[in-house]
Biopython code that builds the backbone (N, CA, C, O; Angstrom):
import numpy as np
from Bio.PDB.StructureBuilder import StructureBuilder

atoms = [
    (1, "UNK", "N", (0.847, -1.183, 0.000)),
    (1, "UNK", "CA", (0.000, 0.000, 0.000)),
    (1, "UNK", "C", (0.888, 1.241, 0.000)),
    (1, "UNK", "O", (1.883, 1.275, 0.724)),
    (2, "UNK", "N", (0.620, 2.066, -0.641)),
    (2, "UNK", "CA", (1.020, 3.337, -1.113)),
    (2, "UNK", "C", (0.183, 4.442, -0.230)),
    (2, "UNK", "O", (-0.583, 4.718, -1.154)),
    (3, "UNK", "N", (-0.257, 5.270, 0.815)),
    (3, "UNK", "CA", (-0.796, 6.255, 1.410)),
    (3, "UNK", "C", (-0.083, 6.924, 2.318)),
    (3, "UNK", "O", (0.667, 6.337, 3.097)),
    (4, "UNK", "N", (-0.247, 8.253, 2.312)),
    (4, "UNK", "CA", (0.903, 9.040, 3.488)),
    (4, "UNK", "C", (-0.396, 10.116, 3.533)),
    (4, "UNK", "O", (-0.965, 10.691, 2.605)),
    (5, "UNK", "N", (-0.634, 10.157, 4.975)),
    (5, "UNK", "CA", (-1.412, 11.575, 5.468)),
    (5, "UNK", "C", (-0.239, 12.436, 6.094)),
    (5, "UNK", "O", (0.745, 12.013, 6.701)),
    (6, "UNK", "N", (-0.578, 13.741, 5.801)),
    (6, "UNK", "CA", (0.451, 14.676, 6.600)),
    (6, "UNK", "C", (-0.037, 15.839, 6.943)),
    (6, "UNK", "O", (-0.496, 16.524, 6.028)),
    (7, "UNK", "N", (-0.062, 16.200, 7.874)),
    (7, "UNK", "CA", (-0.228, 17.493, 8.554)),
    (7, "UNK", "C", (0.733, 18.370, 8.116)),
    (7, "UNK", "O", (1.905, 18.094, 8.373)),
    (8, "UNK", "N", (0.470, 19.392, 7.493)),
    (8, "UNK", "CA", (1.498, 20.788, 7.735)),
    (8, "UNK", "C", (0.684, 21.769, 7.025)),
    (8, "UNK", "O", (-0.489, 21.910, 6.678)),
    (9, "UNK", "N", (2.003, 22.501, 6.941)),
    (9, "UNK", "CA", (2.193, 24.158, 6.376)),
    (9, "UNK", "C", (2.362, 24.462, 4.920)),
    (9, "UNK", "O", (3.160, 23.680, 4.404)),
    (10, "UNK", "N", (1.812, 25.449, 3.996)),
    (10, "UNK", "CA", (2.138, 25.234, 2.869)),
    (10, "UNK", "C", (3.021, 26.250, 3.140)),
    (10, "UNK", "O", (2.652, 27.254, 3.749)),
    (11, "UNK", "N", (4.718, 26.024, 2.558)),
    (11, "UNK", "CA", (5.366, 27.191, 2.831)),
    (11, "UNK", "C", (5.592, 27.505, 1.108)),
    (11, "UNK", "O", (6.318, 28.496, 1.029)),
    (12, "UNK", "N", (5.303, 27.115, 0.036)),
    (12, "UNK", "CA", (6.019, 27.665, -1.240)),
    (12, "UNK", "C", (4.638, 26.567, -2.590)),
    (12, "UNK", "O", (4.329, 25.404, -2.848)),
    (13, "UNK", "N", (4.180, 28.417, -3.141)),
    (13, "UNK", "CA", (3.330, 27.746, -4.141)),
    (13, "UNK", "C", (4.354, 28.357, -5.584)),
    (13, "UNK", "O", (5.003, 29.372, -5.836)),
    (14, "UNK", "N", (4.047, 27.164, -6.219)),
    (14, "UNK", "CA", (4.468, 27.372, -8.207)),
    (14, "UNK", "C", (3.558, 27.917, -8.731)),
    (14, "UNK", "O", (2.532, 27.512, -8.184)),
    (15, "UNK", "N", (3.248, 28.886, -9.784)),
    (15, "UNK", "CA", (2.276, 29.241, -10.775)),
    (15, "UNK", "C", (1.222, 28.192, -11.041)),
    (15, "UNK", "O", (1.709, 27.070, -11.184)),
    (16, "UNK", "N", (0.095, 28.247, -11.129)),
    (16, "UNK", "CA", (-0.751, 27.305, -11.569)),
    (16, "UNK", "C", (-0.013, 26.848, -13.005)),
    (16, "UNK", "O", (0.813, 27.640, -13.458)),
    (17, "UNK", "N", (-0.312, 25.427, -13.849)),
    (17, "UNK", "CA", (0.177, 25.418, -15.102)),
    (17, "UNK", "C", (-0.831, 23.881, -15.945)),
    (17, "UNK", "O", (-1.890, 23.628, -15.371)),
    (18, "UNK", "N", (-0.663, 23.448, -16.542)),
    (18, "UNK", "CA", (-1.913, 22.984, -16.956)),
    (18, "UNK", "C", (-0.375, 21.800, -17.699)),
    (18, "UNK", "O", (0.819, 22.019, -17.901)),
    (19, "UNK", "N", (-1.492, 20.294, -17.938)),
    (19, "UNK", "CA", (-0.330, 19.180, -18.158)),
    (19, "UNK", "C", (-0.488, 19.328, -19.988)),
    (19, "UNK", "O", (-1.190, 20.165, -20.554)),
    (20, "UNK", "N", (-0.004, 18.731, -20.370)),
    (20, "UNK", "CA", (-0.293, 18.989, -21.562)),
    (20, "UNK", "C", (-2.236, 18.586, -22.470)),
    (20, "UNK", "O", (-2.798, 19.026, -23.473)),
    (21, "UNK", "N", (-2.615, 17.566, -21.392)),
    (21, "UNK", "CA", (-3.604, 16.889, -21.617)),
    (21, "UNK", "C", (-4.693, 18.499, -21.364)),
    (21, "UNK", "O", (-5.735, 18.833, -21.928)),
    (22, "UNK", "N", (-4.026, 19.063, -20.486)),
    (22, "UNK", "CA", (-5.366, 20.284, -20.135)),
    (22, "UNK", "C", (-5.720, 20.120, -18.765)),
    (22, "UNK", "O", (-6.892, 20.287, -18.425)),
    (23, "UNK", "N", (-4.796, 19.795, -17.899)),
    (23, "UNK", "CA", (-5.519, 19.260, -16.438)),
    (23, "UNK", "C", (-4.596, 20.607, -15.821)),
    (23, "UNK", "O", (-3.677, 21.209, -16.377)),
    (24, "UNK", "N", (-5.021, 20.763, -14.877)),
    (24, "UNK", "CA", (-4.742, 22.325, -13.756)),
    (24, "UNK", "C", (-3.962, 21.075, -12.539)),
    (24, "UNK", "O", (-4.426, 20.116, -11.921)),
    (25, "UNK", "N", (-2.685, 21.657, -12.620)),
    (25, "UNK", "CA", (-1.453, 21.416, -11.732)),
    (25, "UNK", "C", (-0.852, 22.335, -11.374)),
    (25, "UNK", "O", (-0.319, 23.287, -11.943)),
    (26, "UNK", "N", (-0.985, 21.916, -10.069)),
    (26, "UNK", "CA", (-0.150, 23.103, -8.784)),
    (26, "UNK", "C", (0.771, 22.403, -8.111)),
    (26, "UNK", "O", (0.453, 21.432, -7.425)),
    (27, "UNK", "N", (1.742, 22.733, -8.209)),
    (27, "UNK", "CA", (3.200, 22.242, -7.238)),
    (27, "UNK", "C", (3.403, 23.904, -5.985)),
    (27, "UNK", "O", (3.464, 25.131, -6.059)),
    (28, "UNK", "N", (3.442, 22.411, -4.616)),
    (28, "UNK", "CA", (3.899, 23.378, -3.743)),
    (28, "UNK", "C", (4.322, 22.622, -2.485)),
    (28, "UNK", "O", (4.165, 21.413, -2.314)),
    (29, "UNK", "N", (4.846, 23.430, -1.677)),
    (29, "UNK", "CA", (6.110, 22.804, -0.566)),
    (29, "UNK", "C", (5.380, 22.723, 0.166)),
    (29, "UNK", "O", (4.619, 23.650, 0.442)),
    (30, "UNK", "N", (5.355, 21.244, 0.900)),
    (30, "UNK", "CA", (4.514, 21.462, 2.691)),
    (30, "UNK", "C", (5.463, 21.204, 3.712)),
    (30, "UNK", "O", (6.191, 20.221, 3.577)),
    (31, "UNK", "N", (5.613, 22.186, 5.068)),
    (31, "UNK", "CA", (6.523, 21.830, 5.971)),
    (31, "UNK", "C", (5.752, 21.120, 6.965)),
    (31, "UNK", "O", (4.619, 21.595, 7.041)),
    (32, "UNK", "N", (5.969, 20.073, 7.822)),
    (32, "UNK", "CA", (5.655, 19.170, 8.885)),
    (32, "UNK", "C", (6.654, 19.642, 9.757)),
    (32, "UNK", "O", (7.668, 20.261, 9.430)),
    (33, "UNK", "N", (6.202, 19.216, 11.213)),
    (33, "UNK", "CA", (6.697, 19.237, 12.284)),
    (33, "UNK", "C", (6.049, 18.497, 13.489)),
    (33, "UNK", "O", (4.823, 18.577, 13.411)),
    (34, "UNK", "N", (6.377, 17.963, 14.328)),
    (34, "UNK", "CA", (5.598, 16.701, 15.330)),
    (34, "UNK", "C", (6.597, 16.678, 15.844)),
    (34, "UNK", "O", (7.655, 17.282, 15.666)),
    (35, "UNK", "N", (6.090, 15.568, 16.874)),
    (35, "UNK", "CA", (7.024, 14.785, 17.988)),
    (35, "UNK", "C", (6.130, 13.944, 17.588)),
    (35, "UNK", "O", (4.935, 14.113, 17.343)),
    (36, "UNK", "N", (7.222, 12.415, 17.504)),
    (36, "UNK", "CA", (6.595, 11.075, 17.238)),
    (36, "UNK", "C", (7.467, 10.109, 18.479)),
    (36, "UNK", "O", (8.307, 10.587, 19.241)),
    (37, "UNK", "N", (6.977, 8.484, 18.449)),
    (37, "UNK", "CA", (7.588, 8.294, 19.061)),
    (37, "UNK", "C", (8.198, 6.550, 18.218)),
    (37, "UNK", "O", (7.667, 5.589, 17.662)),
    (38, "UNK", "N", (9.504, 6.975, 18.575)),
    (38, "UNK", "CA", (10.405, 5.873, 17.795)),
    (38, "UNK", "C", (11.043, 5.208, 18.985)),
    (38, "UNK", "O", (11.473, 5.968, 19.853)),
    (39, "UNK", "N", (11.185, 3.805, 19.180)),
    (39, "UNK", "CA", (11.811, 2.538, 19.706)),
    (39, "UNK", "C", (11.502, 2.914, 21.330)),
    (39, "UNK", "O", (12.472, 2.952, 22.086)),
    (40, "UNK", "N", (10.135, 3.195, 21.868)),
    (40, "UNK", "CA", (10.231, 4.099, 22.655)),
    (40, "UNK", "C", (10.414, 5.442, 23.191)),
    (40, "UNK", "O", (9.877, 5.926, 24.188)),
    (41, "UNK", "N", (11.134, 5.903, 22.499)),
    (41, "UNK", "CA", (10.999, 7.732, 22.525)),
    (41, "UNK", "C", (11.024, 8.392, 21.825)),
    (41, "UNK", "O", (11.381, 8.224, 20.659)),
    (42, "UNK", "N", (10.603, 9.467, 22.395)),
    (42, "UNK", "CA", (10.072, 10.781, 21.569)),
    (42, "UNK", "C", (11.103, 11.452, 20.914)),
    (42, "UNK", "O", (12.231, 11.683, 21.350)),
    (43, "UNK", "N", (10.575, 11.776, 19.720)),
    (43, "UNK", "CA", (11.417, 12.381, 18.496)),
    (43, "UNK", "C", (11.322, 13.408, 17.902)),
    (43, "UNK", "O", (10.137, 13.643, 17.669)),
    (44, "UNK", "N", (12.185, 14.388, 17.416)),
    (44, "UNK", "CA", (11.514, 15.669, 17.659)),
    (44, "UNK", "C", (11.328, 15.492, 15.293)),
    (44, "UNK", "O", (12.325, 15.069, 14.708)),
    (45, "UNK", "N", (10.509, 15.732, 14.745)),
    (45, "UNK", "CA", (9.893, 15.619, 13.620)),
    (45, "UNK", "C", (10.029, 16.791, 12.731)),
    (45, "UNK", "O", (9.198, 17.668, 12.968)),
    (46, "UNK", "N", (10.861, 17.041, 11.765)),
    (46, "UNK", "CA", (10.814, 17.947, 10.528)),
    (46, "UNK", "C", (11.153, 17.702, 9.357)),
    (46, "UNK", "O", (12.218, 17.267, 8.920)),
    (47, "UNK", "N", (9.779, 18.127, 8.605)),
    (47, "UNK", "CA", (10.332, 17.757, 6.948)),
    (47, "UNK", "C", (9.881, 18.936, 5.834)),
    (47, "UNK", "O", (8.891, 19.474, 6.330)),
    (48, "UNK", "N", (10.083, 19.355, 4.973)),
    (48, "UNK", "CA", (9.707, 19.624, 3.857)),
    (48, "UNK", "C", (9.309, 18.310, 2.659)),
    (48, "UNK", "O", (10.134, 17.436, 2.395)),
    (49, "UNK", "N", (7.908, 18.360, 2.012)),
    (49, "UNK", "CA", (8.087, 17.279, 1.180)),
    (49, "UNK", "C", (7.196, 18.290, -0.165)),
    (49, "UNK", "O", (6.147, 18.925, -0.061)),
    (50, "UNK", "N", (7.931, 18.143, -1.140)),
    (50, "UNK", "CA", (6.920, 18.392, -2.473)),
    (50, "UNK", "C", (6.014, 17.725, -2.978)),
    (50, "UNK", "O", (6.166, 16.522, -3.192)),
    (51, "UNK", "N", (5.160, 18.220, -3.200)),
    (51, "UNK", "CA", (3.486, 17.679, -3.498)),
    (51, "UNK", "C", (3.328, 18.572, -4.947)),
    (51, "UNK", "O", (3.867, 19.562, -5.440)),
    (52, "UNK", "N", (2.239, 17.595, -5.326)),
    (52, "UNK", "CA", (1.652, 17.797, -6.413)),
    (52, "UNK", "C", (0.047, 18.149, -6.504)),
    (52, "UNK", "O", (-0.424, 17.039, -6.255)),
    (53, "UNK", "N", (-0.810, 18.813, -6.661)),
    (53, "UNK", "CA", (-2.270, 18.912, -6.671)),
    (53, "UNK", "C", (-2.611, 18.836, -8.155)),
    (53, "UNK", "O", (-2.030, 19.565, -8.960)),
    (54, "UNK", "N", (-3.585, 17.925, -8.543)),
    (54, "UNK", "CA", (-3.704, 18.079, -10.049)),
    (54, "UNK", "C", (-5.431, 18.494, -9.912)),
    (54, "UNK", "O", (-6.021, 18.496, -8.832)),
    (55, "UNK", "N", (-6.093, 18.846, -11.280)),
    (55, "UNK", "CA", (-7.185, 18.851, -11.578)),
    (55, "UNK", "C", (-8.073, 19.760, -10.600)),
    (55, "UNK", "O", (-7.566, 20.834, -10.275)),
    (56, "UNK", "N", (-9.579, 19.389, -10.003)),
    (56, "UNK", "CA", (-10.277, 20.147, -8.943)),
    (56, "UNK", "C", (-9.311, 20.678, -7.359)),
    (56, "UNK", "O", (-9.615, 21.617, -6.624)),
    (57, "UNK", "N", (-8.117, 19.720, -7.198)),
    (57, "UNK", "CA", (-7.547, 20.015, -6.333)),
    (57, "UNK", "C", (-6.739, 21.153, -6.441)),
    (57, "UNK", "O", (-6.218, 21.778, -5.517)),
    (58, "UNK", "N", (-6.679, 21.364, -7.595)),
    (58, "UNK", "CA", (-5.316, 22.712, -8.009)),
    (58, "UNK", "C", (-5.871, 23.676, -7.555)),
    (58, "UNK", "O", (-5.257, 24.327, -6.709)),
    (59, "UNK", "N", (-7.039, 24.042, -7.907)),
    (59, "UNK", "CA", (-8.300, 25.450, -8.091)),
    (59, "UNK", "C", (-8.692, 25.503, -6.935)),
    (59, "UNK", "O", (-9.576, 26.321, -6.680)),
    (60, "UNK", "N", (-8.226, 24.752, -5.997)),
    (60, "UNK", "CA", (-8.577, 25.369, -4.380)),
    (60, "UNK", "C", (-8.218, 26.455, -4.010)),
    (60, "UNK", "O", (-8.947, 26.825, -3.090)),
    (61, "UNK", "N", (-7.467, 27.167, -4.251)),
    (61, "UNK", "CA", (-7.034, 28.268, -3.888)),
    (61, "UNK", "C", (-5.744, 28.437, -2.438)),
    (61, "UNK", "O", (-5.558, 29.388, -1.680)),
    (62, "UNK", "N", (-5.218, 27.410, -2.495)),
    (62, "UNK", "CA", (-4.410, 27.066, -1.639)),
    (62, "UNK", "C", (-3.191, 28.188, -1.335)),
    (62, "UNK", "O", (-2.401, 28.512, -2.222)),
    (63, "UNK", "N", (-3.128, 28.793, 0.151)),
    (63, "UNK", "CA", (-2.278, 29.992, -0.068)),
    (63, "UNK", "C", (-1.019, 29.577, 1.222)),
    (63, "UNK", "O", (-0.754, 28.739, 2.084)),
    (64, "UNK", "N", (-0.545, 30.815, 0.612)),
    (64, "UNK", "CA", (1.093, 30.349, 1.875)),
    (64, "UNK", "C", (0.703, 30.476, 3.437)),
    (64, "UNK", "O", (0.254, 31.541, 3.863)),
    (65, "UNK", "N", (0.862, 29.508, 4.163)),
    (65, "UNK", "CA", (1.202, 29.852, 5.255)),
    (65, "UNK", "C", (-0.517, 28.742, 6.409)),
    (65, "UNK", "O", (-0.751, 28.508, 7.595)),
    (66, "UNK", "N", (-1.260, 28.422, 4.957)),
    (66, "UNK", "CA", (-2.598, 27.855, 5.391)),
    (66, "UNK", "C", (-1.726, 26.294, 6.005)),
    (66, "UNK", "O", (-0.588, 25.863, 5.824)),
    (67, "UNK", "N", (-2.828, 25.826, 6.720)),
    (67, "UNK", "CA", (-2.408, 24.807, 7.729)),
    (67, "UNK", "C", (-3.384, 23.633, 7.380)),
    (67, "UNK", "O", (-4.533, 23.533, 7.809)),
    (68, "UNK", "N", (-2.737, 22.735, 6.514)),
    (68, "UNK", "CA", (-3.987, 21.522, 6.156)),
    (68, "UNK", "C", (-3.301, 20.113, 6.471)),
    (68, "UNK", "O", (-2.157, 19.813, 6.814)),
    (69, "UNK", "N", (-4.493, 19.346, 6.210)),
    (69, "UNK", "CA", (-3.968, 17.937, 6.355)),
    (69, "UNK", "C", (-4.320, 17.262, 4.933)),
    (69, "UNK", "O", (-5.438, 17.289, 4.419)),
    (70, "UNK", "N", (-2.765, 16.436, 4.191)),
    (70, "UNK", "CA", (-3.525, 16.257, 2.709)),
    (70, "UNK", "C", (-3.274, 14.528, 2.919)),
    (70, "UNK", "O", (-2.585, 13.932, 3.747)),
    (71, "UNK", "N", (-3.863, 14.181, 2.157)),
    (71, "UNK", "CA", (-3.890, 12.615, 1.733)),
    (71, "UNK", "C", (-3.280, 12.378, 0.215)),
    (71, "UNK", "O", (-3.362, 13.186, -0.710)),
    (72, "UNK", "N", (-2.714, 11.213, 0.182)),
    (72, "UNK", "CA", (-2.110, 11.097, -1.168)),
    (72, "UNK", "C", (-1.134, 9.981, -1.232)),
    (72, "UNK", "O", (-0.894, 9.352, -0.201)),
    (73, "UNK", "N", (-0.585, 9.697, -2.280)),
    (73, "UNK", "CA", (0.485, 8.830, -2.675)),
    (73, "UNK", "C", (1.581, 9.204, -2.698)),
    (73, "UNK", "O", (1.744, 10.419, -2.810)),
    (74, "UNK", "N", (2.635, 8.419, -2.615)),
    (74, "UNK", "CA", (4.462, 8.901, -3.342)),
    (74, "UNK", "C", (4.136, 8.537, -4.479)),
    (74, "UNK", "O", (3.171, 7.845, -4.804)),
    (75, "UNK", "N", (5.325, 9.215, -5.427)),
    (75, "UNK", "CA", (5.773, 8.602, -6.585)),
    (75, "UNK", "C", (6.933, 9.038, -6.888)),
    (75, "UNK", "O", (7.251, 9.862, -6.031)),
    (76, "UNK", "N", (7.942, 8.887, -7.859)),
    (76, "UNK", "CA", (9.075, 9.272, -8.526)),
    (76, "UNK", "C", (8.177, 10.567, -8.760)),
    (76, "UNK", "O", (6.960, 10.745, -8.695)),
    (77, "UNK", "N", (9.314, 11.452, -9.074)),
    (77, "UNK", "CA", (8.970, 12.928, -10.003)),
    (77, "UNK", "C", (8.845, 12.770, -11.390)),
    (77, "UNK", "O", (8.302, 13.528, -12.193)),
    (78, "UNK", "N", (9.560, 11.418, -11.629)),
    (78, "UNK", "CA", (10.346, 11.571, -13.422)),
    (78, "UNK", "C", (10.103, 9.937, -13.405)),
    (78, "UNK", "O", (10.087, 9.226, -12.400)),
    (79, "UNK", "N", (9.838, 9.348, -15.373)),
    (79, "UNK", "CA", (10.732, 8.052, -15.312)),
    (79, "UNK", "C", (11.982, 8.360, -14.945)),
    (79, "UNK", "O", (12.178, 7.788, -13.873)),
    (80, "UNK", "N", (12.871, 8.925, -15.250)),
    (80, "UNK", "CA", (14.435, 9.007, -15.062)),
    (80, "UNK", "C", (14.801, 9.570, -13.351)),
    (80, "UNK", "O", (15.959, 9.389, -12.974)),
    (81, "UNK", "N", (13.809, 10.235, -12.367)),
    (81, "UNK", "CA", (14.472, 10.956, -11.432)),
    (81, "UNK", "C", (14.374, 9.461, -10.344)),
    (81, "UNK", "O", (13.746, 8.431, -10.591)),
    (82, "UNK", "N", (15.356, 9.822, -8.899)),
    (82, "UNK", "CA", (14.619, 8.827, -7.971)),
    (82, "UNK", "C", (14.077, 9.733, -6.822)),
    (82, "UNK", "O", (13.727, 9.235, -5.752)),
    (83, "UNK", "N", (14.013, 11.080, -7.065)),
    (83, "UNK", "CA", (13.619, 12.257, -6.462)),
    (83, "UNK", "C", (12.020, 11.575, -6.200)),
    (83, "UNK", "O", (11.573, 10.884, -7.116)),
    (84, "UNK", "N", (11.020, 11.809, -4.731)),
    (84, "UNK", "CA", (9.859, 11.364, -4.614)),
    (84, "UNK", "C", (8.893, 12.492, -4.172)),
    (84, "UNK", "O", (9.140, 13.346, -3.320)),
    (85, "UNK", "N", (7.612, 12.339, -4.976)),
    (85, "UNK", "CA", (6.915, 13.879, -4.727)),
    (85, "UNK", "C", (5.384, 13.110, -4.221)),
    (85, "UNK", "O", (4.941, 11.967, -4.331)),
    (86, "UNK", "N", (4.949, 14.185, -3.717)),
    (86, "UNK", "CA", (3.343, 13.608, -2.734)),
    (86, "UNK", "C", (2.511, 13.848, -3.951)),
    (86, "UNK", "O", (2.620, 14.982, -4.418)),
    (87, "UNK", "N", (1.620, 12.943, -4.631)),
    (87, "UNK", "CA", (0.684, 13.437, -5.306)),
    (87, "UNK", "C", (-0.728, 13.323, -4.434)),
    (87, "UNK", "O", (-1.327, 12.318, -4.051)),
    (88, "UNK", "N", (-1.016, 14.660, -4.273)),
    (88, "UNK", "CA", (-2.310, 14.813, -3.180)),
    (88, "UNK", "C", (-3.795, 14.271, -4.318)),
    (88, "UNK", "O", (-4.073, 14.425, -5.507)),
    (89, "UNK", "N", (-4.463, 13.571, -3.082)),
    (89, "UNK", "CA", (-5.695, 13.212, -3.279)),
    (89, "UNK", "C", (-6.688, 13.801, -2.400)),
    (89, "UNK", "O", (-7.848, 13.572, -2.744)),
    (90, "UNK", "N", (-6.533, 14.496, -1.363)),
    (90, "UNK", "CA", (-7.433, 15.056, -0.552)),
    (90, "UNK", "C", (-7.086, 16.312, 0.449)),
    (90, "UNK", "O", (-6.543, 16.061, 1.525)),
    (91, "UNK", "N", (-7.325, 17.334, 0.176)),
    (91, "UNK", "CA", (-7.135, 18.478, 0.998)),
    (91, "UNK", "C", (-8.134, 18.992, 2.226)),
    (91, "UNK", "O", (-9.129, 19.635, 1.888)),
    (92, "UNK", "N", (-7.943, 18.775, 3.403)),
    (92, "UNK", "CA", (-8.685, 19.385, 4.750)),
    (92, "UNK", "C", (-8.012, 20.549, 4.815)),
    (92, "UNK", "O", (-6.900, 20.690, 4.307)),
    (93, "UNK", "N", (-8.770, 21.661, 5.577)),
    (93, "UNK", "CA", (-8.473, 22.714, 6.297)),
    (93, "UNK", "C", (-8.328, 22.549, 7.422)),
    (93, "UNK", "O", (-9.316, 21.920, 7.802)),
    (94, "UNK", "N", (-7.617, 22.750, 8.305)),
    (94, "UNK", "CA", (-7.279, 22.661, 9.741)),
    (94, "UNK", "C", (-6.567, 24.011, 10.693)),
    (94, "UNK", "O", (-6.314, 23.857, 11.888)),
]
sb = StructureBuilder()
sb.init_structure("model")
sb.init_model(0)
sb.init_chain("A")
sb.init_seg("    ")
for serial, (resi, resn, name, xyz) in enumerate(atoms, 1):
    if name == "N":
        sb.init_residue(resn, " ", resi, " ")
    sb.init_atom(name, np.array(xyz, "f"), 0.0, 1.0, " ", f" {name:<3s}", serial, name[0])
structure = sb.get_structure()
């Protein structure tokens, strides 16, 4: 199974831009932060991960600094990259 929920921050949006097919894609940075707990203790949690929003999800209007929880898959960026980007399937407000 392929699913990652994540809580964060949007800190960095790209221009809206459209795939070649005609679909509305938005690339933008989400920062996380938590305390989790690993082998017994608590861990202090930070990431930046790049995400992808395609289609009805793009046109949300998603702005810097909003605080959501998204749902989605990994994937490669590229056939050729091994770089891995979130392609979102579900955006909450929080």
């Amino acid at each position: 199974m392929n699913k990652l929920v994540l809580q964060a921050e949007v800190v960095h949006i790209e221009p809206l831009r459209y795939t070649p097919a005609g679909i509305p894609l938005l690339s933008v940075v989400l920062r996380h932060a938590s305390e989790q707990i690993e082998a017994g203790m608590k861990r202090k949690v930070e990431c930046e991960v790049n995400a992808l929003a395609l289609g009805d999800l793009a046109l949300q209007g998603l702005k810097i600094g909003s605080h959501i929880r998204v749902t989605g898959f990994l994937a490669k960026r590229s056939l050729k990259s091994t770089q891995l980007v979130m392609h979102i399937n579900r955006i909450e407000n929080i």
